[in-house]
C-alpha positions as CSV (number, residue, x, y, z in Angstrom):
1,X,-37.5,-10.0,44.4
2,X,-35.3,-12.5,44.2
3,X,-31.5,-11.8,45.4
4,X,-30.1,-14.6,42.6
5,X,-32.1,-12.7,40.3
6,X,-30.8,-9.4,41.6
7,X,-27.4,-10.3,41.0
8,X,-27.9,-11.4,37.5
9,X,-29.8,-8.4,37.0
10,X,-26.8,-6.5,38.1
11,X,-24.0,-8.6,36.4
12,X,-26.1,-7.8,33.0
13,X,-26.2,-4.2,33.5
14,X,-22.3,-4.3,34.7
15,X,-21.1,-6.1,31.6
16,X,-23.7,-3.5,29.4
17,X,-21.5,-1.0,31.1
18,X,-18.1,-2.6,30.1
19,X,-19.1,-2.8,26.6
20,X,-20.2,0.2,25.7
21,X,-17.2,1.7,27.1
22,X,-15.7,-0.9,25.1
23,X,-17.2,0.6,21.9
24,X,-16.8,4.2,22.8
25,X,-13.1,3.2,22.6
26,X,-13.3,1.2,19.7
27,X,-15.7,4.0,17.8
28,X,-13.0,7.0,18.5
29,X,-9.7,4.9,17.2
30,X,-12.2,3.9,13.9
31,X,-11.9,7.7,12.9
32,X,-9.0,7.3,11.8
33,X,-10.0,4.5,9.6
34,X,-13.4,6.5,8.5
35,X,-10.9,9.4,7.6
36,X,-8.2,7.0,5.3
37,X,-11.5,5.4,3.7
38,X,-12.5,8.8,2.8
39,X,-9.8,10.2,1.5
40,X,-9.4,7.2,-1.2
41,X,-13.0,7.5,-1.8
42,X,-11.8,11.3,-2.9
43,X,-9.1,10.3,-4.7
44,X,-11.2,7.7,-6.7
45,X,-13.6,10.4,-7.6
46,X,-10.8,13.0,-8.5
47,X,-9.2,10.7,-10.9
48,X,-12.8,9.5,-12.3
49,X,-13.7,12.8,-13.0
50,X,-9.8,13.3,-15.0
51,X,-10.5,10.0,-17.1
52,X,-14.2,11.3,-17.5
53,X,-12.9,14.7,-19.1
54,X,-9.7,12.8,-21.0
55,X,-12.1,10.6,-22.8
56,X,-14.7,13.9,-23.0
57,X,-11.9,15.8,-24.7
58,X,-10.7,12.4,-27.0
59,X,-14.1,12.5,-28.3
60,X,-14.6,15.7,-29.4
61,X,-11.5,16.3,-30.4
62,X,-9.2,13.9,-32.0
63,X,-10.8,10.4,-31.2
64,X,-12.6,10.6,-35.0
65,X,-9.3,10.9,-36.6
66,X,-7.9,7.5,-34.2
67,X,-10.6,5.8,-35.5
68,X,-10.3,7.4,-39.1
69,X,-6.6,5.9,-38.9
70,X,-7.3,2.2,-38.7
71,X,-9.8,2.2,-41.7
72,X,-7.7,4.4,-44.0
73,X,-4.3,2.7,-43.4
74,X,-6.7,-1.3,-44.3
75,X,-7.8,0.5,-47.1
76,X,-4.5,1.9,-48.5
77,X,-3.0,-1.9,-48.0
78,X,-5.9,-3.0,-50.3
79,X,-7.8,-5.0,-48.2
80,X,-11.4,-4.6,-48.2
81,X,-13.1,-3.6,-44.6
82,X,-15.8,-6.2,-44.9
83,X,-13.1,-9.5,-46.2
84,X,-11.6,-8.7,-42.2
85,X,-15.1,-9.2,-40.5
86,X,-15.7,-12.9,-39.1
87,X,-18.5,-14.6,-39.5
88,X,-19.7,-17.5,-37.0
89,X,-19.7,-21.0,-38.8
90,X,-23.5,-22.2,-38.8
């Protein structure tokens, strides 16, 4: 074999060397960074699954009567539910 293409045969594997060391170091101090992205990932799902029941328990329970409220107090001021309802110009 060659000895120039010795040598680049050996600078590759050298610098192949140096950068996976390189990302064995970079890899271990990302952990911390996989752990933060994890724990918000966590926290997102805990406060979806809140909001999830919230609106759960609004529906069941009281959300008829906030949406009863609106129609009862525009019928009580005499206006007629269909005179709010705008229609597109043709």
């Amino acid at each position: 074999m060659n000895p120039v293409l010795i040598s680049i045969l050996l600078v590759a594997a050298a610098a192949n060397i140096v950068l996976l060391l390189a990302l064995l170091v970079r890899s271990s101090s990302n952990q911390s960074f996989a752990k933060e992205v994890r724990e918000d990932l966590r926290v997102g799902r805990e406060e979806l699954r809140s909001s999830n029941r919230e609106a759960n328990e609004t529906v069941a329970g009281g959300g008829r009567r906030q949406l009863f409220l609106p129609l009862t107090t525009i019928v009580f001021a005499g206006l007629e539910p269909s005179s709010l309802v705008h229609h597109r110009a043709v």
